[in-house]
C-alpha angles and dihedrals in degrees: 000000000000091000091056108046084043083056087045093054088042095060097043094048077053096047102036109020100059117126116244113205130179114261107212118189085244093060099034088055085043092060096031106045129054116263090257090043087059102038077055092048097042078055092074114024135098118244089225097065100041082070089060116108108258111224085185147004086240087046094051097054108041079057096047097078155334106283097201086055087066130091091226099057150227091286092053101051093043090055084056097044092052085059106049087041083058089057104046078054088058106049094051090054089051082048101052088046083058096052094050088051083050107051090029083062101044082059094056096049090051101049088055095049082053089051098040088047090047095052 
């Protein structure tokens, strides 16, 4: 009976105690691009819009500046931003998979209270 309500704390400080920080496009292009990819891309960008929320890495960085403006060009930044869409697919995959563990689980521990409070 110990195991199970350790396992049931353990799953609400999961669900309810996360921390929830802003994600700014400056940060999301920090943690997502290589160092030279984002001195390239700070060369270029307004202040005002790194401060946006990112809903995405591909987002952020379609918003953080005018690709034809680069020297690099319009060719090389689209490349980037297909990667990183791929994988913003793939995370909320990997997401939705969660969830469904989650809520699969939480089934699960309810049906054996109800079984364990019905004996």
């Amino acid at each position: 009976m110990k195991k199970i309500t350790k396992v049931i704390n353990k799953i609400l400080v999961f669900i309810f105690l996360q921390k929830k920080e802003k994600v700014t496009v400056q940060k999301t292009l920090e943690k997502s691009l290589t160092y030279d990819e984002y001195l390239r891309a700070m060369m270029y960008t307004d202040d005002v819009v790194m401060s946006h929320t990112a809903y995405s890495r591909s987002s952020a960085l379609r918003w953080a500046f005018n690709w034809d403006k680069t020297d690099e060009g319009f060719r090389y930044w689209e490349n980037i931003h297909d990667d990183l869409w791929y994988l913003d697919k793939r995370d909320k995959k990997l997401l939705q998979v969660r969830k469904g563990i989650m809520i699969g689980a939480i089934i699960v521990i309810v049906v054996c209270m109800y079984k364990i409070i019905t004996l």
